[in-house]
KOLDRENMAR-612850 format. One record per atom (N, C-alpha, C): x, z, y; residue in three letters; residue number from 1; atom name. Coordinates in Angstrom, 3 decimals, m for minus. Last residue first. Layout:
N
[[X, Z, Y], "ALA", NUM, "CA"];
...
//
This chain:
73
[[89.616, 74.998, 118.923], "UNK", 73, "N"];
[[89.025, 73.778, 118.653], "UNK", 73, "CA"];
[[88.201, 72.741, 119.283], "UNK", 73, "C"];
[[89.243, 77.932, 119.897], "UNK", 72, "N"];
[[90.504, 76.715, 120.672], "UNK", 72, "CA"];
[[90.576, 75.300, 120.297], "UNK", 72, "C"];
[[88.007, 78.913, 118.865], "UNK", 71, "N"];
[[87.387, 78.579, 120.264], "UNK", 71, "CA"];
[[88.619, 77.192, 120.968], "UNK", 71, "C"];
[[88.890, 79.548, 116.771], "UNK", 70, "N"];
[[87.614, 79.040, 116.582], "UNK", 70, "CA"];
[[87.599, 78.217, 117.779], "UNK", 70, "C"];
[[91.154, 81.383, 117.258], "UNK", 69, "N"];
[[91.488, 79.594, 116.838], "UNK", 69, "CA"];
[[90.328, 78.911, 116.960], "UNK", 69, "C"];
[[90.058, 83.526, 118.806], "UNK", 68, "N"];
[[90.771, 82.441, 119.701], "UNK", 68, "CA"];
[[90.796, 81.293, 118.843], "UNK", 68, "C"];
[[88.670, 84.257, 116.376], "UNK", 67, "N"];
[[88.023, 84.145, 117.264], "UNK", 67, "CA"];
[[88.457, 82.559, 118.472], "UNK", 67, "C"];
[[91.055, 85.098, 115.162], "UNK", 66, "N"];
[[90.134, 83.793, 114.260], "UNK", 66, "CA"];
[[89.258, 83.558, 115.214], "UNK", 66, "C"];
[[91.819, 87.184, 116.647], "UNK", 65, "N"];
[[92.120, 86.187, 116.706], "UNK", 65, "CA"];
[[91.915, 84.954, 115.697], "UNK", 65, "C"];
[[89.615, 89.052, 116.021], "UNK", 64, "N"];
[[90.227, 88.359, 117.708], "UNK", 64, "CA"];
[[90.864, 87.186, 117.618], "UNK", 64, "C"];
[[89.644, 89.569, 113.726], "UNK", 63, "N"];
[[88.727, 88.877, 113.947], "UNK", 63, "CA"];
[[88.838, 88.425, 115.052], "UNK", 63, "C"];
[[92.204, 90.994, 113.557], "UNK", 62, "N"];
[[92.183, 89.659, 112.072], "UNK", 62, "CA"];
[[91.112, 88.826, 113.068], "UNK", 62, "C"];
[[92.136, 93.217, 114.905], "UNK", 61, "N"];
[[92.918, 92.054, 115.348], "UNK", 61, "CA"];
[[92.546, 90.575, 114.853], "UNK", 61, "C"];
[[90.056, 94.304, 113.469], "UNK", 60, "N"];
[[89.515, 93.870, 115.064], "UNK", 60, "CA"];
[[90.628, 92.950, 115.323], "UNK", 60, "C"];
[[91.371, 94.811, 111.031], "UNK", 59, "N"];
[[90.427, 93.656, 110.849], "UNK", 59, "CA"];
[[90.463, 93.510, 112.291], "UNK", 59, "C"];
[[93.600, 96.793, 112.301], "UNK", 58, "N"];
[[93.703, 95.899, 111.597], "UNK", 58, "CA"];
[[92.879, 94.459, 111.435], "UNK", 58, "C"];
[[92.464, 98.692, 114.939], "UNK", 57, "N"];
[[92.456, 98.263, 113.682], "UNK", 57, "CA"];
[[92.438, 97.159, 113.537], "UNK", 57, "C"];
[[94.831, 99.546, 117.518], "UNK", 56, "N"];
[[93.675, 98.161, 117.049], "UNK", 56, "CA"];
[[93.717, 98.805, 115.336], "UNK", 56, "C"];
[[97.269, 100.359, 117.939], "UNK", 55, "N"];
[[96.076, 101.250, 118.101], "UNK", 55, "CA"];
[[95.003, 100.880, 117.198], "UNK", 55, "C"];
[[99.878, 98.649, 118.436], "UNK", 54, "N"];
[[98.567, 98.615, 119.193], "UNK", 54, "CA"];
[[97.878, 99.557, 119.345], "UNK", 54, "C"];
[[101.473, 99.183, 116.175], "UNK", 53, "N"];
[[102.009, 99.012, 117.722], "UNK", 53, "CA"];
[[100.932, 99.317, 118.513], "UNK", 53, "C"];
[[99.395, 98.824, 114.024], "UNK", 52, "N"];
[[100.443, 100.370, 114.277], "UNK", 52, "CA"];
[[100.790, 100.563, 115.708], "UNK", 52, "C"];
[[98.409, 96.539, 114.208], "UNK", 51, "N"];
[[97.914, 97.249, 113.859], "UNK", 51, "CA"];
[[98.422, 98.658, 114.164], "UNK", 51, "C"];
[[101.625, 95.241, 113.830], "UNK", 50, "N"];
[[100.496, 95.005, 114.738], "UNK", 50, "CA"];
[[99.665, 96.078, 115.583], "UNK", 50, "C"];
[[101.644, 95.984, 110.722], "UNK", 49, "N"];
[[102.424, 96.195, 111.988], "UNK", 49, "CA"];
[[102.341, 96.398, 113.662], "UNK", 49, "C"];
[[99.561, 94.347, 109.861], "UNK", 48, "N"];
[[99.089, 95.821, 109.646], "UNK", 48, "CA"];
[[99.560, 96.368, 110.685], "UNK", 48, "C"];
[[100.525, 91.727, 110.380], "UNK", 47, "N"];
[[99.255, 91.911, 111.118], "UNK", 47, "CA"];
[[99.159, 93.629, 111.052], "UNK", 47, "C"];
[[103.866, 92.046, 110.829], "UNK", 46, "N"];
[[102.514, 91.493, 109.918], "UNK", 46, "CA"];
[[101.537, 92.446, 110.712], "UNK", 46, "C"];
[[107.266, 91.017, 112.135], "UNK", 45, "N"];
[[106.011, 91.946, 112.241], "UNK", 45, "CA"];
[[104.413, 90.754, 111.461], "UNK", 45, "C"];
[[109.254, 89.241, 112.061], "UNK", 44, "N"];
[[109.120, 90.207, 110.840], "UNK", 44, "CA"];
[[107.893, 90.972, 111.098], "UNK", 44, "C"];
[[109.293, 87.342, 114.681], "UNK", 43, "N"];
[[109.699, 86.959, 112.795], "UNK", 43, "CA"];
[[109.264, 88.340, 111.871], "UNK", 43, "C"];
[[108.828, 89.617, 116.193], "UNK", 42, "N"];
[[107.598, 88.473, 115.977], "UNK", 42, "CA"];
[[108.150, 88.083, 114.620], "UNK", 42, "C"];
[[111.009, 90.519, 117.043], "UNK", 41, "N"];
[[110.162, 91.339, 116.069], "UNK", 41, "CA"];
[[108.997, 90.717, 115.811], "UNK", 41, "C"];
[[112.235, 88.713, 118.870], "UNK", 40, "N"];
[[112.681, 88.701, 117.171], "UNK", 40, "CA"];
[[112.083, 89.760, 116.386], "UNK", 40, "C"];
[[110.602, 88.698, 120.903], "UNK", 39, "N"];
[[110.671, 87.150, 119.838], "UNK", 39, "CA"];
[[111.235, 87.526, 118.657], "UNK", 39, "C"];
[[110.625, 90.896, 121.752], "UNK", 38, "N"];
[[109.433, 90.301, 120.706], "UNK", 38, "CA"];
[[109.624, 88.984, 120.065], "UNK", 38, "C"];
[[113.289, 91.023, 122.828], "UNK", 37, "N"];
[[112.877, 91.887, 121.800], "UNK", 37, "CA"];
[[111.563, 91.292, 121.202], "UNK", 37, "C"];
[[112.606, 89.069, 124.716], "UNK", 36, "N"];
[[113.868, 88.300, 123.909], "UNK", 36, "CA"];
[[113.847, 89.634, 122.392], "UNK", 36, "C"];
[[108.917, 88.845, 125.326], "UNK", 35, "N"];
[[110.309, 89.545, 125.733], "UNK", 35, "CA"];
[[111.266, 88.760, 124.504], "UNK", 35, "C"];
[[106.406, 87.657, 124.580], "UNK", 34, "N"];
[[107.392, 87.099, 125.304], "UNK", 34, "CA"];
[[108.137, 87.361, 125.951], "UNK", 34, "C"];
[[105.555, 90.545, 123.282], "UNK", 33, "N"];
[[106.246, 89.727, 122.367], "UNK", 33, "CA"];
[[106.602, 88.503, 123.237], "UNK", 33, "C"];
[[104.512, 91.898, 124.999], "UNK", 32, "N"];
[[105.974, 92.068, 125.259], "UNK", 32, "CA"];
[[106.608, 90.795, 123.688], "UNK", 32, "C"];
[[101.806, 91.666, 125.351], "UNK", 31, "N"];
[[102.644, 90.409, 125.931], "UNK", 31, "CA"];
[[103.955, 90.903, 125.899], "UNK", 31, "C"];
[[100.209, 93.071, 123.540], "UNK", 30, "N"];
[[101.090, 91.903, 123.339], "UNK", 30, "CA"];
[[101.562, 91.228, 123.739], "UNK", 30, "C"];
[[99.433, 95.077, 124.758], "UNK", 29, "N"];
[[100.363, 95.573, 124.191], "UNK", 29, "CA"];
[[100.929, 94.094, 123.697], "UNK", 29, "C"];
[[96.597, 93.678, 125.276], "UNK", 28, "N"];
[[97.778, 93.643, 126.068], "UNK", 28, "CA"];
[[99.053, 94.209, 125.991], "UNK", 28, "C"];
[[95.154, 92.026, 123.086], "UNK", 27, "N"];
[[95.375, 93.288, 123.326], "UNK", 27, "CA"];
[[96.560, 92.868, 123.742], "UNK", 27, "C"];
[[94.098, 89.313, 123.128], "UNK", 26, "N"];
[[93.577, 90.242, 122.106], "UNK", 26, "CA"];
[[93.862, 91.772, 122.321], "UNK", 26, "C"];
[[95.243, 88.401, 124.879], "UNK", 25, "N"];
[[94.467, 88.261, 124.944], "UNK", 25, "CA"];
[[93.190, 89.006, 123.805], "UNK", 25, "C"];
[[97.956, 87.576, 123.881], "UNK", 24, "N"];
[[97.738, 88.650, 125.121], "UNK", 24, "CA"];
[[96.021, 89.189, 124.917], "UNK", 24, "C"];
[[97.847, 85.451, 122.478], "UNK", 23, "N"];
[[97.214, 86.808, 122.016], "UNK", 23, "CA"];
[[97.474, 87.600, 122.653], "UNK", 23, "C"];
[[98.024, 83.127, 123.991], "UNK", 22, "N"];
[[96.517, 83.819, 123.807], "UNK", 22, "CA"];
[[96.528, 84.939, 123.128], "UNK", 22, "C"];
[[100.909, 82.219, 123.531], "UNK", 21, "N"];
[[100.192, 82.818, 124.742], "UNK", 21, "CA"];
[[98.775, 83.121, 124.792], "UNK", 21, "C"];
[[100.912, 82.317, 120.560], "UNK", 20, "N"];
[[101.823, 82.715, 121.355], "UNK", 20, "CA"];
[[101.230, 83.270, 123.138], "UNK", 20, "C"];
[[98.631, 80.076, 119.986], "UNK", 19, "N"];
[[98.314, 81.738, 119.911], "UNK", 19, "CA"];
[[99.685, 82.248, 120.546], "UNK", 19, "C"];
[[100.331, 77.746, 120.460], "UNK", 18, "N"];
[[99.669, 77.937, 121.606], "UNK", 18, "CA"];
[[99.294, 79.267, 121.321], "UNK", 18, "C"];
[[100.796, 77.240, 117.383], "UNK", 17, "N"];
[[101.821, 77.509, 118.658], "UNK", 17, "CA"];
[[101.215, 77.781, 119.780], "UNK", 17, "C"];
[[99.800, 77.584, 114.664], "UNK", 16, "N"];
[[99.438, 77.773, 116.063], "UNK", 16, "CA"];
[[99.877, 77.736, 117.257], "UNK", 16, "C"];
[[101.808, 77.881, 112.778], "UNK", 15, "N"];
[[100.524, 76.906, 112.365], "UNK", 15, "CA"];
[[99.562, 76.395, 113.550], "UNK", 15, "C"];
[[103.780, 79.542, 113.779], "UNK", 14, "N"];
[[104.384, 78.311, 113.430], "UNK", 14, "CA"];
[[102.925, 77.436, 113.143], "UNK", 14, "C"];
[[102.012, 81.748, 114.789], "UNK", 13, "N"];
[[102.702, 80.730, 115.528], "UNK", 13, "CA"];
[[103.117, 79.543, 115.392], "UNK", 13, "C"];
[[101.933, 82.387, 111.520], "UNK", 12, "N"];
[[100.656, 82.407, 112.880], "UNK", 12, "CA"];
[[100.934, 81.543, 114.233], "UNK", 12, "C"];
[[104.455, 82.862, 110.994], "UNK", 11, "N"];
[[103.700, 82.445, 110.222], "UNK", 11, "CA"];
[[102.361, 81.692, 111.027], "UNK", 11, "C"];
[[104.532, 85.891, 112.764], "UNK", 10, "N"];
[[105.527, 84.035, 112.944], "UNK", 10, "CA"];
[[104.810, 83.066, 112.328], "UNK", 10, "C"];
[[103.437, 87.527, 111.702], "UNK", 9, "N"];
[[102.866, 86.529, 113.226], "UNK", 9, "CA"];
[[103.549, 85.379, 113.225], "UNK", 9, "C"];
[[102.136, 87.186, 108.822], "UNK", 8, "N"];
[[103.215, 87.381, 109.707], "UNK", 8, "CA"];
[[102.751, 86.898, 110.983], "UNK", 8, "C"];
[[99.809, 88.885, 106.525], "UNK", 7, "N"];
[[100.215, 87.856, 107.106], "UNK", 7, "CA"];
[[101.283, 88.209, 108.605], "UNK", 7, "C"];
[[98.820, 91.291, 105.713], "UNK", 6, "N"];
[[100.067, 91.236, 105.134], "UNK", 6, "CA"];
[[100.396, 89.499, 106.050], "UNK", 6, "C"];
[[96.049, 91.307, 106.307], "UNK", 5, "N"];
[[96.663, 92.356, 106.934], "UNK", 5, "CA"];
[[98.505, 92.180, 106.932], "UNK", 5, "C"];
[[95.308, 87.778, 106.702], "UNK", 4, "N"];
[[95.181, 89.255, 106.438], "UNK", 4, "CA"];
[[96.116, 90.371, 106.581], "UNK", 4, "C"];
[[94.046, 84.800, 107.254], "UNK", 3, "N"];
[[94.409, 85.733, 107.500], "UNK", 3, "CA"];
[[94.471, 87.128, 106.853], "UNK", 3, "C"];
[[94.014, 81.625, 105.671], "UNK", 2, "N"];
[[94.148, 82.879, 105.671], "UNK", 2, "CA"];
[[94.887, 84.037, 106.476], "UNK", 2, "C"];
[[93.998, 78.489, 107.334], "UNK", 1, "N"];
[[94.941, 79.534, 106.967], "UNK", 1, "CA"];
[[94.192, 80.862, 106.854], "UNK", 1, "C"];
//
């Protein structure tokens, strides 16, 4: 799967289900997405989105977490 700035997290979950609990792990602004508010801003938030919430540029997220799928093989 392609990643990029316009890709969804849901999208990311549905191919990954386990990134749900590793992308804490990319930046800790993400564990509110296992709040009942991140589950439903998870369907509509894209990586740029992300990107805004966080701080993170954009690619540092893209590469954290191609990082976790690499490793999770």
């Amino acid at each position: 799967m392609e990643i990029t700035k316009e890709t969804k997290l849901a999208n990311l979950i549905a191919q990954y289900p386990w990134l749900k609990e590793e992308i804490v792990k990319v930046n800790e602004k993400f564990k509110m997405l296992n709040s009942p508010i991140g589950k439903i801003m998870m369907g509509k938030a894209t990586i740029a989105e992300m990107s805004k919430k966080s701080g993170m540029e954009a690619e540092d997220i893209i590469g954290r977490i191609m990082e976790l799928i690499e490793n999770h093989k």
